[in-house]
C-alpha positions as CSV (number, residue, x, y, z in Angstrom):
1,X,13.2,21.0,6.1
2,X,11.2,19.1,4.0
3,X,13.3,16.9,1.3
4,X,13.3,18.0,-2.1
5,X,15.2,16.0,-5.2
6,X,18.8,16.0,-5.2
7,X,18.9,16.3,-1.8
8,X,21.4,14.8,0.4
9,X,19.0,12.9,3.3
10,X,19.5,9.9,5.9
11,X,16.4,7.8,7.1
12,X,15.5,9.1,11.0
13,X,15.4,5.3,12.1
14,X,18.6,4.3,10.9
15,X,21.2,7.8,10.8
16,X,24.0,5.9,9.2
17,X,21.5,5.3,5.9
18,X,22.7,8.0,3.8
19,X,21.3,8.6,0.2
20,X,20.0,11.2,-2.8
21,X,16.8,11.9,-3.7
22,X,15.8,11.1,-6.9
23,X,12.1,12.6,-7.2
24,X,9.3,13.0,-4.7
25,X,5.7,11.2,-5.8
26,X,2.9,11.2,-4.5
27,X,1.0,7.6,-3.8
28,X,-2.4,6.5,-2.8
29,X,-3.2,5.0,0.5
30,X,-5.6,2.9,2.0
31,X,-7.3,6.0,4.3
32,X,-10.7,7.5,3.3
33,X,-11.8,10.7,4.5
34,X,-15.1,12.0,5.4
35,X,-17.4,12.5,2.3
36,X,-15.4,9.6,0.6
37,X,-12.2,11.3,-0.9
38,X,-9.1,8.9,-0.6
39,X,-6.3,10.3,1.2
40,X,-2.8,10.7,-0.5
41,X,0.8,10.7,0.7
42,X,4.2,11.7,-0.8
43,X,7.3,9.9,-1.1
44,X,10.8,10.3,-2.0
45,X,12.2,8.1,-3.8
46,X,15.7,7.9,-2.2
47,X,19.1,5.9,-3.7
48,X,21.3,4.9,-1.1
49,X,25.0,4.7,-1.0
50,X,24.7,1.0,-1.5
51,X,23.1,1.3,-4.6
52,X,19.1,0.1,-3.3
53,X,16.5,2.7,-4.2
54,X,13.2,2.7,-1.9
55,X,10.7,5.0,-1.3
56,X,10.3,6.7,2.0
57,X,7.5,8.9,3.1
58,X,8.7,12.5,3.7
59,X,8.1,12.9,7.6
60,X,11.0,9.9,7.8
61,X,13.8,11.9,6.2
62,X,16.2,14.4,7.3
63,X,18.3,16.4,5.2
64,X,21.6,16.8,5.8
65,X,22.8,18.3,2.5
66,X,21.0,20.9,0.1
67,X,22.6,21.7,-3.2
């Protein structure tokens, strides 16, 4: 499932990182595709248990709670 805000997620690296999404945004990269348009990913920013908020792109998140 893909993470939407308010969703209960942990990071995929690290399962015992546990945290809410806050919003989902979408960012610029550093990628160019053909014809010159710049590629664009999303993120969630995500507030952990511990209190940090960081941003984490999508395909790294798993939910474990949906409201």
């Amino acid at each position: 499932m893909t993470p939407r805000p308010n969703d209960k997620v942990c990071v995929w690296s690290n399962m015992t990182r546990v945290g809410t999404v806050k919003q989902v945004l979408q960012t610029n990269t550093e990628s160019w595709y053909v014809g010159g348009t710049p590629g664009k990913t999303l993120k969630a920013e995500v507030q952990f248990t511990d209190g940090r908020v960081e941003l984490h792109k999508l395909n790294e998140l798993k939910v474990l709670e949906r409201p």
